[in-house]
Backbone bond lengths (Angstrom), bond angles and torsions (degrees), N, CA, C in turn:
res aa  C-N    CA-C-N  psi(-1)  N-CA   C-N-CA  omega(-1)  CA-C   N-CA-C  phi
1 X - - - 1.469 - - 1.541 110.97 -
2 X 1.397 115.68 -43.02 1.367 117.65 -174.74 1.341 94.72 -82.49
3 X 1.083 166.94 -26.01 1.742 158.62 170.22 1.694 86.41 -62.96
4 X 1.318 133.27 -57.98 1.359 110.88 -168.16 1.415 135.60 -46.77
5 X 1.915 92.37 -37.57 1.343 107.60 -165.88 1.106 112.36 -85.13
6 X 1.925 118.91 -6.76 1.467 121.10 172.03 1.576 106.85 -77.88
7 X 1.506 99.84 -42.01 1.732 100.68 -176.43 1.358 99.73 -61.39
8 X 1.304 172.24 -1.31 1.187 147.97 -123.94 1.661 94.44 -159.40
9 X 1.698 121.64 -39.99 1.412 132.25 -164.33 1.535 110.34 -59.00
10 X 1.626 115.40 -21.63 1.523 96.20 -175.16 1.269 104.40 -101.07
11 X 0.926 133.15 -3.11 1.701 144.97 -146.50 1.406 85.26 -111.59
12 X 0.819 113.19 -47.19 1.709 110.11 -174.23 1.832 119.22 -78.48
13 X 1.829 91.47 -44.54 1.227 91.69 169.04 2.261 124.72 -44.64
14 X 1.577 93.62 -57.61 1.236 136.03 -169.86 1.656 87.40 -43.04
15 X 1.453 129.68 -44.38 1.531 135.97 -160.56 1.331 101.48 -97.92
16 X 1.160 125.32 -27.63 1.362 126.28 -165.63 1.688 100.43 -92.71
17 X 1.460 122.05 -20.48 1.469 115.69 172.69 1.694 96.07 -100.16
18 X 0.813 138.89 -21.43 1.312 141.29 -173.37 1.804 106.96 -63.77
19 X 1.872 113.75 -50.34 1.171 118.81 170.69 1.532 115.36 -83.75
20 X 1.233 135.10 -6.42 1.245 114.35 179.03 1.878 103.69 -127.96
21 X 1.213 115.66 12.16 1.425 111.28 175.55 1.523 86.86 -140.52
22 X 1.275 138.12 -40.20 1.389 114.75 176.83 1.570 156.93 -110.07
23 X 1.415 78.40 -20.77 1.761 100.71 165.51 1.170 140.98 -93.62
24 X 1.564 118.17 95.89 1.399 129.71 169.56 1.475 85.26 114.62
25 X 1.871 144.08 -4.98 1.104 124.01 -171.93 1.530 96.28 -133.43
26 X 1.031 129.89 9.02 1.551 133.02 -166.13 2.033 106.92 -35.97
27 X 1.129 123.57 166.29 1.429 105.19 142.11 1.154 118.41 -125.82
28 X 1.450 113.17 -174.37 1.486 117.24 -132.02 1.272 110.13 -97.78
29 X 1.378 117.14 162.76 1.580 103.75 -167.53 1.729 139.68 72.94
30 X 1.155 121.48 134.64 1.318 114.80 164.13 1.040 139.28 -75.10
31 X 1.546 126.21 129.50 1.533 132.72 -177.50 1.294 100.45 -133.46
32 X 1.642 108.25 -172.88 1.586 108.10 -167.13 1.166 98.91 -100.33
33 X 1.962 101.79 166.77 1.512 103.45 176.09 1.997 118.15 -70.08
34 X 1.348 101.50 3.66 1.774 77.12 -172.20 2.126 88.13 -99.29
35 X 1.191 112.43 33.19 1.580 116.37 176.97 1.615 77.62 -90.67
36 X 0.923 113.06 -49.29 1.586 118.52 -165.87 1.753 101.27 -68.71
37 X 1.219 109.53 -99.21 1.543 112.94 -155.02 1.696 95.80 -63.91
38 X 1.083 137.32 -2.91 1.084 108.95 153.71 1.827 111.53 106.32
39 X 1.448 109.75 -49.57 0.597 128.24 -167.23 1.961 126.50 -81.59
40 X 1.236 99.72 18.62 1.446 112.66 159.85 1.714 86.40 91.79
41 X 0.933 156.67 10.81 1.855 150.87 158.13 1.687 88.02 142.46
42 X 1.299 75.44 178.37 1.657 99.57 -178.58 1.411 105.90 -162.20
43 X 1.918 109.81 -149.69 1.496 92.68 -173.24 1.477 114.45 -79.44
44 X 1.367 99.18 -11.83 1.789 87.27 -170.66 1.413 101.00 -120.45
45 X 1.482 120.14 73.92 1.700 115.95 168.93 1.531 100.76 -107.97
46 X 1.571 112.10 161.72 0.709 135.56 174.89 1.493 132.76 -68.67
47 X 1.886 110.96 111.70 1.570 98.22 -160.09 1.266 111.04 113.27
48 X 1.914 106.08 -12.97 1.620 103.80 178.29 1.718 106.21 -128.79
49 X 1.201 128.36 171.17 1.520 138.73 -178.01 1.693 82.56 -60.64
50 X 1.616 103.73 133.38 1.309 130.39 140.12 1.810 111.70 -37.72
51 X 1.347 93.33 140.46 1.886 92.18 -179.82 1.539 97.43 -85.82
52 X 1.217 136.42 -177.03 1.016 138.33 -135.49 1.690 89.82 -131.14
53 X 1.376 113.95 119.08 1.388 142.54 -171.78 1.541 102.87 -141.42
54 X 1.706 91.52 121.83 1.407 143.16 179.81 1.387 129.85 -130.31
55 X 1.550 109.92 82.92 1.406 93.00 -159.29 1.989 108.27 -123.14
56 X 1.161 149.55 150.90 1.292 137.96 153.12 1.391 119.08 -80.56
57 X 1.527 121.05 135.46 1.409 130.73 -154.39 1.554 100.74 -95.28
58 X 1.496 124.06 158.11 1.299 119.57 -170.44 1.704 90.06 -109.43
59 X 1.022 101.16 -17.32 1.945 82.14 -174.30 1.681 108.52 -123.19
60 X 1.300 89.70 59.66 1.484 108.29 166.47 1.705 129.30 73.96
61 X 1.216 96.35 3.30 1.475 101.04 -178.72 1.765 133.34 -93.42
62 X 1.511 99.01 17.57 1.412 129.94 158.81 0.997 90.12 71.89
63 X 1.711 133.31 -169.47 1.303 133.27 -162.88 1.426 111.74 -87.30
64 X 1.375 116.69 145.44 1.401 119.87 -176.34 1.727 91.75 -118.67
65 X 1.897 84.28 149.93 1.611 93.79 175.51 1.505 101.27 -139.93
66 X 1.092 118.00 -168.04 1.458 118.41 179.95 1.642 91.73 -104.62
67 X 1.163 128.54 -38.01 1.431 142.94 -157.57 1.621 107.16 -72.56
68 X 1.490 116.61 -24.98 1.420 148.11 177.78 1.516 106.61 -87.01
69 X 1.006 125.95 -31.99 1.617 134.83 -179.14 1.075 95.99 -94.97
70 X 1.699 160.01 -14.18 1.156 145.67 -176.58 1.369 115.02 -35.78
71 X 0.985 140.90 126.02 1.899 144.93 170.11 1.772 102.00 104.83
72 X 1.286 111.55 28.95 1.655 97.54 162.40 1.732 99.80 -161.39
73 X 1.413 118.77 155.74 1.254 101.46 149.71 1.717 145.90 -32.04
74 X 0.984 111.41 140.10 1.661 105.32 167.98 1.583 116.39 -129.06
75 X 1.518 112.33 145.14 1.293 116.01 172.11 1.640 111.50 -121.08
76 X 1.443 86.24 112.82 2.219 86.89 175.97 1.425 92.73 -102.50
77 X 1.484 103.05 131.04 1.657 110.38 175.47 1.844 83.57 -115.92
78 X 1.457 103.09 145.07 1.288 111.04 163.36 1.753 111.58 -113.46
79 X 1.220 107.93 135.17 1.590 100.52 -170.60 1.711 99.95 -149.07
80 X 1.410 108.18 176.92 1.698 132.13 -172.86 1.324 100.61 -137.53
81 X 1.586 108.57 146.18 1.701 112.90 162.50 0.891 94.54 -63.96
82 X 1.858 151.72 -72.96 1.525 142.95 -143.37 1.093 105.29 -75.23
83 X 1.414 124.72 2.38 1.707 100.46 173.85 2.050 117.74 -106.12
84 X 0.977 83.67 107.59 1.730 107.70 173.12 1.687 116.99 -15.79
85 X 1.485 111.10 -37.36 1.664 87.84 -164.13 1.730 76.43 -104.29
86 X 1.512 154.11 39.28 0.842 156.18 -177.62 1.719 86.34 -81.77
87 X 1.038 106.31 -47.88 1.449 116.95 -128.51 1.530 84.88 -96.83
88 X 1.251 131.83 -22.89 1.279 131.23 141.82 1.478 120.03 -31.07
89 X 1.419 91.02 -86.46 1.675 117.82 -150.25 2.093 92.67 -65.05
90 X 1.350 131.01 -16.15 1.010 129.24 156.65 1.805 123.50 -25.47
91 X 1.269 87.84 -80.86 1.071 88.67 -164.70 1.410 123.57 -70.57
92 X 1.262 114.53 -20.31 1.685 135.36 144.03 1.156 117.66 -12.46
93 X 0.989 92.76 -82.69 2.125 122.61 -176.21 1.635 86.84 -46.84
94 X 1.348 116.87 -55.85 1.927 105.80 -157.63 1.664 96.76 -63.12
95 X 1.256 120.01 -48.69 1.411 126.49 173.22 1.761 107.94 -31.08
96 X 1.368 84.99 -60.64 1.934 88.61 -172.50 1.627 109.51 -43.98
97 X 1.563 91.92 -68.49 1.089 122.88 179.49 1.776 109.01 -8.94
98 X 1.619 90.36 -76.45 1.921 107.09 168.99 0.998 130.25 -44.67
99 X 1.610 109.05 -39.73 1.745 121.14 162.34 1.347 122.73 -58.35
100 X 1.214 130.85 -39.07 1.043 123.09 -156.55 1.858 100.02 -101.06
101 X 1.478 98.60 -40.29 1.770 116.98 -176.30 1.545 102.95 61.38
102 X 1.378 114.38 -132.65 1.504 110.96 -146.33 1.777 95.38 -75.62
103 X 1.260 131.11 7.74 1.245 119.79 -176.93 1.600 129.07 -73.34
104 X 1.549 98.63 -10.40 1.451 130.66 -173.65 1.812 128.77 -139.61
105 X 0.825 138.16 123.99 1.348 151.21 -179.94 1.472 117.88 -87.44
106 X 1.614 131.30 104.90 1.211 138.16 -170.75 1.111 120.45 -109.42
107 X 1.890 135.85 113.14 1.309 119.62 -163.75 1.942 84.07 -140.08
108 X 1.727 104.90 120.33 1.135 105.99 155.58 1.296 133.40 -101.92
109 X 1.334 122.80 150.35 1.711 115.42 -150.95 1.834 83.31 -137.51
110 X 1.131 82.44 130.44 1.721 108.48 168.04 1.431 106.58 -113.69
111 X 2.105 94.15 122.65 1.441 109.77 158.36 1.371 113.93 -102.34
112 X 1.433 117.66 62.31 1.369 103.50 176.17 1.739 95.84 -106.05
113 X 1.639 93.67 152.99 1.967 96.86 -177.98 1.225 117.28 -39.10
114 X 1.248 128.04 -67.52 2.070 147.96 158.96 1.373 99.47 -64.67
115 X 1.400 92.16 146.14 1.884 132.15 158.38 1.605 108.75 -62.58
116 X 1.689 94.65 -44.46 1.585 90.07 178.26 1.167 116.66 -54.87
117 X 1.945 115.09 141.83 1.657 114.34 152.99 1.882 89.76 99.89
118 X 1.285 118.12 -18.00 1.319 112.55 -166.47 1.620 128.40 -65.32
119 X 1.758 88.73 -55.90 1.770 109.53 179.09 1.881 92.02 -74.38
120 X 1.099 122.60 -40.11 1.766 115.16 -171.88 1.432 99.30 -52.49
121 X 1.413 110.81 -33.48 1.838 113.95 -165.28 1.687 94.04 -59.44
122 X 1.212 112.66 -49.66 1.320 133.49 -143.74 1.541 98.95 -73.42
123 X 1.508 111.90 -43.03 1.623 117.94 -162.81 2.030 94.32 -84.90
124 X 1.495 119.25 -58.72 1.517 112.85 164.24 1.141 116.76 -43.04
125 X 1.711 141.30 -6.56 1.263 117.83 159.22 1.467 123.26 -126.37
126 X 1.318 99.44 37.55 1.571 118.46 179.40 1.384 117.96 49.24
127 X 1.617 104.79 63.70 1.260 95.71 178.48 1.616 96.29 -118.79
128 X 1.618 118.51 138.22 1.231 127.45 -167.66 1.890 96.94 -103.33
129 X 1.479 114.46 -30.28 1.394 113.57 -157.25 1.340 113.14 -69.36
130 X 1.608 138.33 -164.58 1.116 123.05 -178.85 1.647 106.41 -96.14
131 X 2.117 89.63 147.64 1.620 87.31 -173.20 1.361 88.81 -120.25
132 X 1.539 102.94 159.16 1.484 130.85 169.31 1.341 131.07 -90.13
133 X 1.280 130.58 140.03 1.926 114.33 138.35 1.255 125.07 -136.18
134 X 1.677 96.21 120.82 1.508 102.90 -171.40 1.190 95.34 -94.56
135 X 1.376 97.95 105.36 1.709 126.33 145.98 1.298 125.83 -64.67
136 X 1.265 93.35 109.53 1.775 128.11 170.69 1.593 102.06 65.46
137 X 1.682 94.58 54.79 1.875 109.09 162.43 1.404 106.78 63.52
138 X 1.066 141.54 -18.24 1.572 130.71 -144.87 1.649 98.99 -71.41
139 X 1.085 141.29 -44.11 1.412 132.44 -176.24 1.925 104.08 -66.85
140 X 1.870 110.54 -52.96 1.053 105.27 177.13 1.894 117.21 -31.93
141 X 1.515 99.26 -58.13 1.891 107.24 -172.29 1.610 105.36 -83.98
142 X 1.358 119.52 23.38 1.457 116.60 174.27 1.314 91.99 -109.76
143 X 1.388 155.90 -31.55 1.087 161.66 -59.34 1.955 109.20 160.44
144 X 1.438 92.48 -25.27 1.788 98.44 -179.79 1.624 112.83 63.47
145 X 1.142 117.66 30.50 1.587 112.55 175.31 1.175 116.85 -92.76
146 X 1.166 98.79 129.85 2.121 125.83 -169.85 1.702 101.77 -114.82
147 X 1.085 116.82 -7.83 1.972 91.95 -158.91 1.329 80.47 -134.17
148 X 1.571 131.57 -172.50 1.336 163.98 162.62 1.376 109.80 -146.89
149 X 1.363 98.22 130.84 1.293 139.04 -11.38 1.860 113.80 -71.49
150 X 1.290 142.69 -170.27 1.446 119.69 -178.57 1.758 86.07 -177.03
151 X 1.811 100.37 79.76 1.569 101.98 144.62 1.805 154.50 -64.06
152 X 1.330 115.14 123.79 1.193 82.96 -163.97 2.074 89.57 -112.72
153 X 1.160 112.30 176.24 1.579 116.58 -173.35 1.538 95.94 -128.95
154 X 1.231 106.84 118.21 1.997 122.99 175.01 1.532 102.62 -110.53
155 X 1.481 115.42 121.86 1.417 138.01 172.75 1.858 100.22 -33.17
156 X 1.534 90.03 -157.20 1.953 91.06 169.58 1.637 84.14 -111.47
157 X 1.176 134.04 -4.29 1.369 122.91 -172.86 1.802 115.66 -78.83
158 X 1.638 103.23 -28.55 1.358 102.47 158.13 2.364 76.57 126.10
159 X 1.322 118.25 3.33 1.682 120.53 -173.32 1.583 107.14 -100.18
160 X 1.348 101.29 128.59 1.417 107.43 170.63 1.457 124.35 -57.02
161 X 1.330 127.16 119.28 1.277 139.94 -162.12 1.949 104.89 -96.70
162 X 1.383 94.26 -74.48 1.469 88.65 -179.79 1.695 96.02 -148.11
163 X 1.981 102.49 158.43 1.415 100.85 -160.42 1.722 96.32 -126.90
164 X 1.249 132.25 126.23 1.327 137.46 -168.25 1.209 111.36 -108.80
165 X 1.579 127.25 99.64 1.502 146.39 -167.26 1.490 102.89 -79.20
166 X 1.684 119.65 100.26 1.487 89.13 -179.67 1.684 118.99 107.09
167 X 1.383 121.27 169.68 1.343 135.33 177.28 1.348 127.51 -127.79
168 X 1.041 118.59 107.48 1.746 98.57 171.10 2.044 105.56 -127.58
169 X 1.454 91.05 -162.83 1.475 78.40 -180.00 1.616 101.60 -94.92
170 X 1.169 115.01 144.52 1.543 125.18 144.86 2.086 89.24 117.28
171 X 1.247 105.45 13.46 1.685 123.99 -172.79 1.417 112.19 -57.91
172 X 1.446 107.91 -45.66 1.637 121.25 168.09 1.469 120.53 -73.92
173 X 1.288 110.71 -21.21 1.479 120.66 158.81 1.618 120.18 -50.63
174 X 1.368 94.31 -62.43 1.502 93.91 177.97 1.405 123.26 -83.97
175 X 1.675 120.46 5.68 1.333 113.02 175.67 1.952 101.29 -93.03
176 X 1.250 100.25 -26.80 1.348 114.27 172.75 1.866 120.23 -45.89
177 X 1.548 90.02 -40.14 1.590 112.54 -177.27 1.701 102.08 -67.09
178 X 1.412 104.65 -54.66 1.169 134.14 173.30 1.926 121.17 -22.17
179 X 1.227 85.30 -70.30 1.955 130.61 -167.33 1.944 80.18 -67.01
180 X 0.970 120.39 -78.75 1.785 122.25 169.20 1.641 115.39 -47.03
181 X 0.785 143.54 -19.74 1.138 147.53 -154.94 1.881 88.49 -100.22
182 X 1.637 106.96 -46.27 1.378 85.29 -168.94 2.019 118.26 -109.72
183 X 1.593 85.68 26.47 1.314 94.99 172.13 1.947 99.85 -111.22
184 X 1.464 116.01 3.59 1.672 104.72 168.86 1.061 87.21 -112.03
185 X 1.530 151.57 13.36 1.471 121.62 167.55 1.675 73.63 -102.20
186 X 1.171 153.43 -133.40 1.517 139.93 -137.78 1.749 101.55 5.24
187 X 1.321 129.20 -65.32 1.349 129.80 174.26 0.918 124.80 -6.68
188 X 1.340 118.93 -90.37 1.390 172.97 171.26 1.912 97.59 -31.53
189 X 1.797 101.00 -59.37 1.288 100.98 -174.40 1.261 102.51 -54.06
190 X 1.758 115.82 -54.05 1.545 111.79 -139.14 2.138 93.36 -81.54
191 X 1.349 106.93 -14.61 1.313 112.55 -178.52 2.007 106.23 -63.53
192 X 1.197 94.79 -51.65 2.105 114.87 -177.45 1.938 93.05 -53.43
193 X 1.493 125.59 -41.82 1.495 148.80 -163.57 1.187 96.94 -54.62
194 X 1.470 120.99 -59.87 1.346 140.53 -136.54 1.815 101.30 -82.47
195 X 1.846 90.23 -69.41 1.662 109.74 177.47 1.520 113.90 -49.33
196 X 1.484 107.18 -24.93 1.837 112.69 -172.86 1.688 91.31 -76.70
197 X 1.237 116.56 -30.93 2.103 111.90 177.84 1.007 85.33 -91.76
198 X 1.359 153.90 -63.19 1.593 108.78 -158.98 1.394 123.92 -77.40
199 X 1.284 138.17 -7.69 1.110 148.29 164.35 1.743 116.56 -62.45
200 X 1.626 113.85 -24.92 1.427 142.10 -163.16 1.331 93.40 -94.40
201 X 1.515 112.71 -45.80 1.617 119.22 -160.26 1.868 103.60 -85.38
202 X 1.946 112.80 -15.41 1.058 86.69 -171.00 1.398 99.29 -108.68
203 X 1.304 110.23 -0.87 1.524 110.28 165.40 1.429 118.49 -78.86
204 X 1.307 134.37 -2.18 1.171 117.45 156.24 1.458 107.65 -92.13
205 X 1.193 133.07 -12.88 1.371 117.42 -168.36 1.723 107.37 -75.51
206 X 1.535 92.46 -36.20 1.962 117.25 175.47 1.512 93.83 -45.77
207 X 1.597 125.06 -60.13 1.525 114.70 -170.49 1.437 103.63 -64.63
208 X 1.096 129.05 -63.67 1.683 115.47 -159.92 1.542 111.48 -71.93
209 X 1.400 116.36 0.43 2.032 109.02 151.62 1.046 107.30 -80.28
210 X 1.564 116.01 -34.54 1.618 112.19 -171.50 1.603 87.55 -70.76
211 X 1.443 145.16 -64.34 1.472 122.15 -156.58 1.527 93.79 -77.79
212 X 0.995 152.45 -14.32 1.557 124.34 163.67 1.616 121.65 -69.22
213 X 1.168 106.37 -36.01 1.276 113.03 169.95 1.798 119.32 -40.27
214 X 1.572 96.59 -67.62 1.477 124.44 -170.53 1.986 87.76 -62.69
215 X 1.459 146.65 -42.59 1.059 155.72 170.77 1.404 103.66 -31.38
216 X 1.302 104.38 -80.07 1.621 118.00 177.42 1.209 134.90 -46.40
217 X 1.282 114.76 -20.10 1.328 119.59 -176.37 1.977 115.03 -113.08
218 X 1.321 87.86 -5.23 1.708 112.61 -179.89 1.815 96.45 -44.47
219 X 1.597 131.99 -47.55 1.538 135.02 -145.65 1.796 62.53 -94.34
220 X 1.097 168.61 -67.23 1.744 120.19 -96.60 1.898 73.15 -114.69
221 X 1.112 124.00 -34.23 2.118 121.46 163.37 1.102 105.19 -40.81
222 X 1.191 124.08 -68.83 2.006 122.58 -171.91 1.260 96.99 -59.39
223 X 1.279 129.09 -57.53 1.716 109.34 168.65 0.921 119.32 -33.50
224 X 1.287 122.45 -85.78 1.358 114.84 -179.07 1.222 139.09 -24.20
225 X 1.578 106.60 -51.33 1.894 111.98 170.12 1.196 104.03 -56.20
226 X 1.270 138.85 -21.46 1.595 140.24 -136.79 2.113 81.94 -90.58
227 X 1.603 90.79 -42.19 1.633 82.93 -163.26 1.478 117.20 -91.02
228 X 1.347 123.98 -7.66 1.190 142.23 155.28 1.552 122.20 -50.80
229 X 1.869 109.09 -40.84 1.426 114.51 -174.85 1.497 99.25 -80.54
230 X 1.561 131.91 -33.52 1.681 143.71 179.04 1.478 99.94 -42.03
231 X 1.553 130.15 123.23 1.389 131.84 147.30 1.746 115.70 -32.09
232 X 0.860 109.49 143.51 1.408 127.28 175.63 1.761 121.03 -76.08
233 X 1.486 122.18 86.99 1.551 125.43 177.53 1.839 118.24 9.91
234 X 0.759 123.45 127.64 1.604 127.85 155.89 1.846 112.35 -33.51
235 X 1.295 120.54 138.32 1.168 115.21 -172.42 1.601 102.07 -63.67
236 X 1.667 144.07 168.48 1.194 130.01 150.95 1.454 127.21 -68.94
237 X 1.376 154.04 117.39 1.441 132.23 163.10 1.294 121.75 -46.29
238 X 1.411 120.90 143.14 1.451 121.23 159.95 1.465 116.92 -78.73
239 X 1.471 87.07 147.83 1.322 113.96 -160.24 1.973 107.55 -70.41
240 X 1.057 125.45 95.44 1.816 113.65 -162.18 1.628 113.61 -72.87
241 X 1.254 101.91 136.57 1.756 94.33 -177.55 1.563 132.17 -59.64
242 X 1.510 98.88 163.57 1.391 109.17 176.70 1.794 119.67 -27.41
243 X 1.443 126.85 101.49 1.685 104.29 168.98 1.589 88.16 138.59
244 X 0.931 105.52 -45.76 1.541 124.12 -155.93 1.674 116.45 66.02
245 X 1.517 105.97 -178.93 1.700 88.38 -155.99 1.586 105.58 -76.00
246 X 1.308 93.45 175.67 1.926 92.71 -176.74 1.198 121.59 -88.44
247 X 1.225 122.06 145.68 1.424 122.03 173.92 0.894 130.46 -73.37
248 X 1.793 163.94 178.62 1.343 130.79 -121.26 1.562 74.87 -152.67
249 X 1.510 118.99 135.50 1.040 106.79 168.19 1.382 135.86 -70.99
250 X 1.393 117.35 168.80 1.534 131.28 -162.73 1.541 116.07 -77.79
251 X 1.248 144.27 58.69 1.517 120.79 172.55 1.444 136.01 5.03
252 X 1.544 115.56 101.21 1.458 106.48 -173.13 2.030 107.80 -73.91
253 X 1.093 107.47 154.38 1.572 97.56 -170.94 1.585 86.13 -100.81
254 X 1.456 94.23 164.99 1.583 107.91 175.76 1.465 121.99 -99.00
255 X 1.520 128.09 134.54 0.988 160.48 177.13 1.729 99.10 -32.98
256 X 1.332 150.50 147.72 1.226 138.10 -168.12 1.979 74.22 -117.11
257 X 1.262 123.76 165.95 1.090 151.63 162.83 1.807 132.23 -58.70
């Protein structure tokens, strides 16, 4: 009896938060998982390494990993056949999916108990991307997922970016915004990378004209001091005129009486 009630406790748990905190009532927007468990983060909060997802695909797209997706965005949607806005946000995601093409990586993971009913879910709502089944929850409770559907968004670095509780309309819109958002900050960085070396590369070239410059002109300075320390020429004499000067006349003496 007690082996049953262990096999049965997450599966049940997993459905029982799924219908009364996540399906068909989610709210809106993405927040982190410790909004959820409560418990200050877990493995999949936002701002920290993705937990480590390993999964084999049912409609042919061989095994997907996160470790295999390194260098692009990724989107793990976790979803159920019985849950209602699934069947929404489906065909969404394939839309995105097409929009965006190789700029992004799409892996949907089914927590439903059985395999059965899973890939049919997948093909009736036109989904082309790769699908999952996590058998017997283990990615769901590695991962902290409480609601349905419950996207989460992983950088190209392999770090959770932002986590989407739930479905509403216009949901793929903003993961879309999202998915771009973190391929122009890579941009942006390696763009800020580039201008910081050429700005580096032309400031050294600026110093070694400035010391060739200051080089070259080093001999005509020491000249100069050279003629600065030299005494200064003898004044010239003037030249005295024709005759030379005159002689002063003679005092006649006076005659005595």
């Amino acid at each position: 009896m007690t082996t049953l009630l262990r096999r049965f406790a997450l599966p049940l748990t997993l459905s029982l938060l799924a219908l009364t905190a996540g399906c068909g009532g989610a709210a809106k927007g993405a927040k982190s998982a410790s909004d959820e468990s409560g418990e200050g983060g877990g493995p999949a909060e936002i701002g920290k390494k993705a937990p480590d997802l390993t999964i084999q695909t049912l409609n042919g797209k061989g095994t997907f990993s996160l470790a295999s997706a390194r260098g692009k965005p990724v989107i793990v949607d976790f979803w159920a056949t019985w849950c209602a806005p699934c069947k929404e946000s489906f065909p969404k995601l394939e839309e995105l999916s097409k929009r965006l093409g190789d700029k992004v990586e799409i892996i949907g993971i089914s927590v439903d108990d059985e395999e059965k009913g899973v890939l049919e879910f997948a093909k009736e709502n036109g989904a082309t991307f790769a699908i999952g089944w996590d058998e017997g929850h283990v990615l769901a409770a590695r991962w902290k997922v409480g609601t349905m559907p419950t996207t989460f968004i992983v950088d190209r670095e392999g770090v959770v970016r932002f986590i989407h509780d739930g479905y509403h309309d216009g949901e793929t819109k903003e993961m879309e915004k999202e998915v771009i958002s973190l391929w122009e900050d890579d941009s942006s960085s390696g763009e800020k990378l580039a201008k910081s070396s050429d700005e580096s590369e032309k400031k050294d070239e600026k110093e070694e004209t400035k010391e060739d410059t200051s080089t070259a002109s080093a001999p005509a300075t020491s000249a100069g001091d050279d003629a600065e320390d030299e005494p200064p020429p003898p004044p010239k004499k003037k030249a005295g005129k024709k005759g030379g000067k005159k002689k002063p006349a003679k005092k006649k003496k006076k005659k005595k009486a």
